[in-house]
C-alpha positions as CSV (number, residue, x, y, z in Angstrom):
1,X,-8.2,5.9,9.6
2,X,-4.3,6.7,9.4
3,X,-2.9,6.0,6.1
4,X,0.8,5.7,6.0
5,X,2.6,7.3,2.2
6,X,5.6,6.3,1.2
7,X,7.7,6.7,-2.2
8,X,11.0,6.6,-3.6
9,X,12.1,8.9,-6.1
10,X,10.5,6.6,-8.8
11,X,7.3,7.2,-7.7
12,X,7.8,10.9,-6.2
13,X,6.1,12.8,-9.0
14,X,2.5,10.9,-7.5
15,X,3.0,11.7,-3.9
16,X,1.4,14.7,-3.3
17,X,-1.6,13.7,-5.8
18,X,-2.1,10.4,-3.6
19,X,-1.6,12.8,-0.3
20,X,-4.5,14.5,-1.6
21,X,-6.2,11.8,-2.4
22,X,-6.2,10.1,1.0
23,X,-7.1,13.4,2.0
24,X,-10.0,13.6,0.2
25,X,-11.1,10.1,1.3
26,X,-11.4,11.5,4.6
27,X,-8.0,10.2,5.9
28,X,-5.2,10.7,8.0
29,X,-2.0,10.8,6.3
30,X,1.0,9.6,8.0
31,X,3.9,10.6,5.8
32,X,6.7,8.1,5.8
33,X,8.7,9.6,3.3
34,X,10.1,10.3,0.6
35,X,10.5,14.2,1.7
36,X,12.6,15.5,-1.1
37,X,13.0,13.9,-5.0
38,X,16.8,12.0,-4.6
39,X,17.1,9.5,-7.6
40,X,20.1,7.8,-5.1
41,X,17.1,6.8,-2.9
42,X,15.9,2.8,-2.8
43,X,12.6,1.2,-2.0
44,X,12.9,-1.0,0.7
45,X,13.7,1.6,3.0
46,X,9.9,3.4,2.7
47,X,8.3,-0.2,2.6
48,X,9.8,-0.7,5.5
49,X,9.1,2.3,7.3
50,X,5.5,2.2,5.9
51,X,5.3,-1.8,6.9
52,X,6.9,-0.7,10.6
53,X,3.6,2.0,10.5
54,X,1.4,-0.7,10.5
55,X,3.2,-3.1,12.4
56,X,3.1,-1.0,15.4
57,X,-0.5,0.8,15.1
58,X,0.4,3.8,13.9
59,X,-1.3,3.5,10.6
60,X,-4.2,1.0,9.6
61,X,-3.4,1.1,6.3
62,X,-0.3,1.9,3.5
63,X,0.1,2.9,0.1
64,X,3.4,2.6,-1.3
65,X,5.0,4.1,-4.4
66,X,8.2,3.2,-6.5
67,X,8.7,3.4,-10.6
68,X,6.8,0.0,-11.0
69,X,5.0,-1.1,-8.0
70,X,7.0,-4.3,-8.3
71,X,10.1,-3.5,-5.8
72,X,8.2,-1.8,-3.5
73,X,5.5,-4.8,-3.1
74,X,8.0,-7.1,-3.1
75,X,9.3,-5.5,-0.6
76,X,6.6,-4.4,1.8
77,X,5.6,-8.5,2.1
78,X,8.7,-9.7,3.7
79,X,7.1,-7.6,6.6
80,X,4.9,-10.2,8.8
81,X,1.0,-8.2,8.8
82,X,1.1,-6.8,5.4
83,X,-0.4,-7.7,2.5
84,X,1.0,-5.6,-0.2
85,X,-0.1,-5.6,-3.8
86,X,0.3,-3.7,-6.9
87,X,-2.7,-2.2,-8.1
88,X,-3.6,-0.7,-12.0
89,X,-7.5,-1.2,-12.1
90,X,-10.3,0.1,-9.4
91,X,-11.7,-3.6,-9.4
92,X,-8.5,-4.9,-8.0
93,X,-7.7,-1.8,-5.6
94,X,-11.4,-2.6,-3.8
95,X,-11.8,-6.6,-4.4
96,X,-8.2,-7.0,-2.8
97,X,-9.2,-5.8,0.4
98,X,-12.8,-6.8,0.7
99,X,-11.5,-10.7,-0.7
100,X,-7.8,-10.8,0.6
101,X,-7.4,-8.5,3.5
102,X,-5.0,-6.1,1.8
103,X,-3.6,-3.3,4.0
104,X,-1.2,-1.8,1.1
105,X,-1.8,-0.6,-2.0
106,X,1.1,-0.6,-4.3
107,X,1.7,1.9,-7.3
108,X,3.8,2.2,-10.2
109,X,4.7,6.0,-10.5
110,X,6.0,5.0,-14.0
111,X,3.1,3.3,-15.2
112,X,0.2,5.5,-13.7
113,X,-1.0,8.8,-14.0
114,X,-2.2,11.1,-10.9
115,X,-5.6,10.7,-12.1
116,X,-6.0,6.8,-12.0
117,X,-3.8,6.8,-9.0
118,X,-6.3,8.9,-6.9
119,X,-8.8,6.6,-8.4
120,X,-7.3,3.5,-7.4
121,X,-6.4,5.2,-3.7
122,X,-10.4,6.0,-3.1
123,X,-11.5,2.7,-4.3
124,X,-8.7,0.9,-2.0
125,X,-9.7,3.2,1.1
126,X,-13.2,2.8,0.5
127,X,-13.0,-1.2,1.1
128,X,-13.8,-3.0,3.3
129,X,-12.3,-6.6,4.5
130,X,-15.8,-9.1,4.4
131,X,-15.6,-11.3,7.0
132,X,-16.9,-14.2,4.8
133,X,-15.8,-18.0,6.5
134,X,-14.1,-19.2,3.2
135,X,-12.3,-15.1,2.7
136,X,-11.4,-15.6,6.6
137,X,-9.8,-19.1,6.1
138,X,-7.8,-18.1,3.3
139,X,-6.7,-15.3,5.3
140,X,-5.4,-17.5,8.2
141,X,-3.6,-19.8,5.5
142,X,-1.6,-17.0,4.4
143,X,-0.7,-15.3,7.8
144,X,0.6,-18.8,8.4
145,X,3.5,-18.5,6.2
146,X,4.6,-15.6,8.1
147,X,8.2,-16.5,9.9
148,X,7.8,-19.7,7.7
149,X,10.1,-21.2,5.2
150,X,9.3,-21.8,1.4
């Protein structure tokens, strides 16, 4: 599978580590940036090129790195067809894809080390979305608040 990177400057020091990682997983890596450390950078513009990835085939899957997680997931779901969330345990990195269909695994460069990072990377890559009737009707709910209003 193609796995679409991308980090601000927050979460920089963890790119090449998860570019490994993905790697190692037996992945494609699609790199969407950062290229170079600039603390002027800003989040939304790599979960938006990581979210466009995805949107138009180019990657099946994202992981997305800022200081927190928090901006960068926040960002990546105002994109309709991703499910971004942060991640700090294996047991979340897995059940959220098998469960809830998640296509982007969020990471907080400030909050993680390289280690637990790669961890989290293989467990999330390693999962797969069960088709189960009652995971696949949640699934629809949610895609149905795509274009919608709150």
């Amino acid at each position: 599978m193609i796995v679409a990177l991308g980090t601000d400057h927050g979460g920089f020091a963890l790119k090449e580590r998860v570019a490994r990682a993905i790697a190692a997983c037996g992945h494609e890596l699609l790199d969407c940036g950062a290229q170079r450390l600039d603390p002027g950078d800003d989040y939304p513009d790599f979960a938006h090129a990581v979210a466009l990835a995805i949107g138009d085939g180019r990657a099946e899957r994202g992981v997305l790195i800022c200081g927190s997680g928090v901006g960068i997931s926040v960002a990546a779901n105002k994109f309709a067809g991703v499910r971004a969330a942060i991640c700090h345990d294996t047991y979340a990195a897995r059940q959220g894809v098998e469960d809830d269909a998640m296509n982007v695994l969020c990471l907080g460069g400030r909050v993680i080390g390289p280690e637990v990072a790669a961890e989290l990377v293989a467990a999330f890559l390693g999962a797969q979305f069960k088709e189960l009737a009652r995971y696949v009707r949640r699934l629809d709910k949610v895609k149905g608040f795509e274009g919608g209003s709150a």
